[in-house]
C-alpha positions as CSV (number, residue, x, y, z in Angstrom):
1,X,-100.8,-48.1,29.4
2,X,-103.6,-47.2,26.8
3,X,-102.4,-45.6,24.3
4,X,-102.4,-41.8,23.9
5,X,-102.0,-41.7,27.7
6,X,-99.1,-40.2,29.9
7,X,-97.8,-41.0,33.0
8,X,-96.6,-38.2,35.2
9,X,-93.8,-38.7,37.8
10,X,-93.9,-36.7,40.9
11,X,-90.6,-37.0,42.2
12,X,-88.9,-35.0,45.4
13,X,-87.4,-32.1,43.8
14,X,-90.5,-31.2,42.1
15,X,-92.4,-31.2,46.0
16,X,-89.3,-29.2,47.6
17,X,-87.9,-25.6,46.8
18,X,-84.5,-26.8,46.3
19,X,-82.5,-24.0,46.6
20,X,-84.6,-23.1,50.5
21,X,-83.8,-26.6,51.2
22,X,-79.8,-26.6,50.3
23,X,-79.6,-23.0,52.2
24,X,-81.2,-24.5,55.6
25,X,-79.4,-27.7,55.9
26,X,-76.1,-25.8,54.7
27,X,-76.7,-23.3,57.7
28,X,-77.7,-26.5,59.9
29,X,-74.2,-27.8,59.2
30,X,-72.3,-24.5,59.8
31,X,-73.7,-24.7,63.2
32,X,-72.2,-27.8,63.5
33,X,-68.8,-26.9,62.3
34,X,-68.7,-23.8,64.5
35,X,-70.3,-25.6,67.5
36,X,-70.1,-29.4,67.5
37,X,-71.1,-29.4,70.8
38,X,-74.6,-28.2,70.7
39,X,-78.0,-29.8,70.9
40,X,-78.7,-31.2,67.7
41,X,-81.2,-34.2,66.9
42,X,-78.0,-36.9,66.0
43,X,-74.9,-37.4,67.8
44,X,-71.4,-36.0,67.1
45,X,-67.9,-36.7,67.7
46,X,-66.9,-39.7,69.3
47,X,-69.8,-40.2,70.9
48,X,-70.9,-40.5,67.5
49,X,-67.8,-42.6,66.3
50,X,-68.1,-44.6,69.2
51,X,-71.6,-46.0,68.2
52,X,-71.0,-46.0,65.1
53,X,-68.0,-49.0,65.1
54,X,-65.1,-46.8,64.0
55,X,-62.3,-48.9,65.4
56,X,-59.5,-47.2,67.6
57,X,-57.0,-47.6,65.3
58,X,-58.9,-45.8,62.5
59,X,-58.6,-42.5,64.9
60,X,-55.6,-43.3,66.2
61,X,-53.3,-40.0,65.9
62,X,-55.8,-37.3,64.8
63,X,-56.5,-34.1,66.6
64,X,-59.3,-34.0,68.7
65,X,-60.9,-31.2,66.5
66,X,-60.7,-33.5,63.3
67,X,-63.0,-35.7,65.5
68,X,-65.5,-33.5,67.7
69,X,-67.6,-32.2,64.4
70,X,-68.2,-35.9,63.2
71,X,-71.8,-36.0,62.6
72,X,-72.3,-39.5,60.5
73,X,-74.8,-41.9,60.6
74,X,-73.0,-45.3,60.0
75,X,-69.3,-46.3,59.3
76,X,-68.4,-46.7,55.1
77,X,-65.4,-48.4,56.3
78,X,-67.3,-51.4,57.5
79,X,-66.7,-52.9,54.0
80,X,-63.1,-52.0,54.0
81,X,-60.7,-49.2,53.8
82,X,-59.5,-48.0,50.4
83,X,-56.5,-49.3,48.8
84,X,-52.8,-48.0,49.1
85,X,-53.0,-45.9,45.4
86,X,-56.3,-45.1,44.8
87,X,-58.7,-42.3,44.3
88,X,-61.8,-41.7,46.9
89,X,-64.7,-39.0,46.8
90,X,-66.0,-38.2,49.8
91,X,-69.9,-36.8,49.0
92,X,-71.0,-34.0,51.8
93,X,-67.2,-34.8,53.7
94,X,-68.4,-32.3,56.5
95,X,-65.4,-31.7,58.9
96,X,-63.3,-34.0,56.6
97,X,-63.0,-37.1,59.5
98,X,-64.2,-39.9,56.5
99,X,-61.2,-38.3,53.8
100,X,-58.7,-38.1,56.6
101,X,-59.1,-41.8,56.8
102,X,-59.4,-42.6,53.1
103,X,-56.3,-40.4,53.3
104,X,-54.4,-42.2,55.1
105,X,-55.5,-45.3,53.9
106,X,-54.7,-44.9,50.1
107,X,-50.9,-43.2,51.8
108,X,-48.8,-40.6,49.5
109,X,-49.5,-42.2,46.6
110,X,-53.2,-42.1,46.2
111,X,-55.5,-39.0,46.3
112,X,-59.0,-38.4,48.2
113,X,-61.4,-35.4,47.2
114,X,-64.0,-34.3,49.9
115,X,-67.2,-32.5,48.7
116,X,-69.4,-30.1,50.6
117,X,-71.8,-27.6,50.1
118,X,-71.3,-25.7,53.3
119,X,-68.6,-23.0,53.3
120,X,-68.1,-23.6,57.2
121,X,-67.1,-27.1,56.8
122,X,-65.1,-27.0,54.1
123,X,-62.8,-24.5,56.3
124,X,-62.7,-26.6,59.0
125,X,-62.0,-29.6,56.7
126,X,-59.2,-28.1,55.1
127,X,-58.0,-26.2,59.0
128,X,-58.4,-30.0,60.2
129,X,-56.4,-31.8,57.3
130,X,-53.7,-28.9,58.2
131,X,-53.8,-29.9,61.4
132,X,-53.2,-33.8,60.9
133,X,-50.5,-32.9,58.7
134,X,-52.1,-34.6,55.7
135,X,-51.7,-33.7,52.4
136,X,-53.4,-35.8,50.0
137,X,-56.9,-34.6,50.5
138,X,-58.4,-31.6,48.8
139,X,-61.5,-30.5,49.9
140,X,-63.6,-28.7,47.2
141,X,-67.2,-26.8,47.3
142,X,-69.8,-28.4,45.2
143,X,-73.3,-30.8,45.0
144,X,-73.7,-34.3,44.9
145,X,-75.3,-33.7,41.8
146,X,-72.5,-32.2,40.4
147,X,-69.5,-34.0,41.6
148,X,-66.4,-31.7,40.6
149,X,-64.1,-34.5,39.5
150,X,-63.2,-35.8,35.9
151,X,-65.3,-38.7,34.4
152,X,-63.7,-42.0,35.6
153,X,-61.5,-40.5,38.4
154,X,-62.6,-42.4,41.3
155,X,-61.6,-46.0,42.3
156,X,-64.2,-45.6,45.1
157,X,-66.9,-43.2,46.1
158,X,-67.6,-42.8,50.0
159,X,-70.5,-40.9,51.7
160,X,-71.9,-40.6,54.9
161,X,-75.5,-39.8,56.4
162,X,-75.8,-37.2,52.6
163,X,-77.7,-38.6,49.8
164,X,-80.6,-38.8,52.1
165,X,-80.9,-34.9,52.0
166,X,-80.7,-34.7,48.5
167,X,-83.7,-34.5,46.5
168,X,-82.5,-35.7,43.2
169,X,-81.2,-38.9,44.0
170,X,-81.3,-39.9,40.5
171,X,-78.8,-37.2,39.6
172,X,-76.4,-37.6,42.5
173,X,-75.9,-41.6,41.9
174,X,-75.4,-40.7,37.9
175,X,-73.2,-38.3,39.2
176,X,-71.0,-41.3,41.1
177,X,-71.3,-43.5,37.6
178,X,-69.8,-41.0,36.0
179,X,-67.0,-40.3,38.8
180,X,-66.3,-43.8,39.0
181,X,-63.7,-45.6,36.6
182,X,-65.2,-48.8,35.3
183,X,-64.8,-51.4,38.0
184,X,-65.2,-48.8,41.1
185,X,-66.8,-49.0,43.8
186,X,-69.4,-46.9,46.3
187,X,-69.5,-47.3,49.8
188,X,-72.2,-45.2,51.4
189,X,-73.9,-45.4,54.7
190,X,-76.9,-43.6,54.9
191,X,-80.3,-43.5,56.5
192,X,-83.4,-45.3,54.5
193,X,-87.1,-45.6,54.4
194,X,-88.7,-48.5,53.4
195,X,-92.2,-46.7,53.6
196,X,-93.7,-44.5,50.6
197,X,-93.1,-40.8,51.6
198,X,-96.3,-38.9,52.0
199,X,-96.1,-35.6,49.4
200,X,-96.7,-33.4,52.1
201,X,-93.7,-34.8,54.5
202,X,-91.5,-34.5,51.0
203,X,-92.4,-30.9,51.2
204,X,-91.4,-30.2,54.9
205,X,-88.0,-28.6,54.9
206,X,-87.6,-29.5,58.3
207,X,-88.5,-33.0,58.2
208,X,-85.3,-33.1,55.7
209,X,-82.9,-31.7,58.0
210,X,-84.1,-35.0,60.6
């Protein structure tokens, strides 16, 4: 670069009103806690779990509600469910299906925070936790740009079909550096493009939600 010369970085959240963008897909989401059986553009439930490769046993024992609000895109657990002992976030944990099974994976011992930024399906997280009768999972409002966990509390960091709607990528993975403990891990399935985003798609709203 010639010197005297700056480079300016257009990145998502500068395209995007943030805040319009986190109220829409929040109330996208509460209709899906409220109504898991209504037309929406991706699958849900075990329809969804089904496709998805989430083995029997993984399921096994769970009320159907903890199931029918499901609405992933992938399965985290393909490279392996969380050890007996350890610590898992959950980023956007929805109806709380993904921390139920780090739950019961990591057993009395270990611990498992789910975090969502929609008030609807962090009740029916908690009311389907309740329901399952597990107790190791606490399910807490917040941003994956602001994880709220102490630095270096997580052995692993799990998150399904999420990071794609946020804006700031760069700020939600430093967010699951810091969350980690040296030698963690992430697991997260998500949706990519391999394609540069045209500015004007970044700034569709709807285009965000799918």
């Amino acid at each position: 670069m010639p010197p005297g010369r700056w480079v300016s970085i257009v990145t998502a959240q500068d395209l995007v009103d943030v805040q319009r963008l986190r109220e829409e897909v929040s109330a996208h989401y509460a209709e899906v806690a409220h109504d898991p059986d209504g037309a929406f553009h991706f699958h849900t439930g075990r329809d969804a779990t089904g496709r998805l490769g989430y083995a029997d046993e993984l399921l096994e024992g769970f009320p159907e509600p903890c199931v029918e609000a499901f609405a992933g895109v992938a399965n985290p657990f393909w490279w392996g469910l969380p050890e007996p002992g350890e610590r898992v976030v959950d980023i956007g944990s929805g109806g709380g299906l993904d921390a139920m099974v780090a739950s019961r994976a990591v057993a009395p011992d270990g611990e498992v925070v789910g975090v969502d930024m929609t008030p609807a399906m962090l009740e029916r997280a908690r009311r389907n936790a309740a329901a399952a009768g597990i107790d190791n999972v606490d399910f807490r409002e917040g941003l994956a740009e602001a994880l709220p966990v102490p630095d270096g509390w997580a052995d692993l960091v799990i998150s399904n079909g999420v990071l794609n709607l946020v804006p700031d990528k760069v700020a939600a993975y430093t967010e699951i550096m810091r969350a980690l403990r040296p030698g963690g891990r992430i697991q997260i399935a998500d949706v990519c493009v391999e394609v540069e985003v045209p500015d004007e798609a970044k700034r569709d709203i709807d285009l965000w939600k799918g």
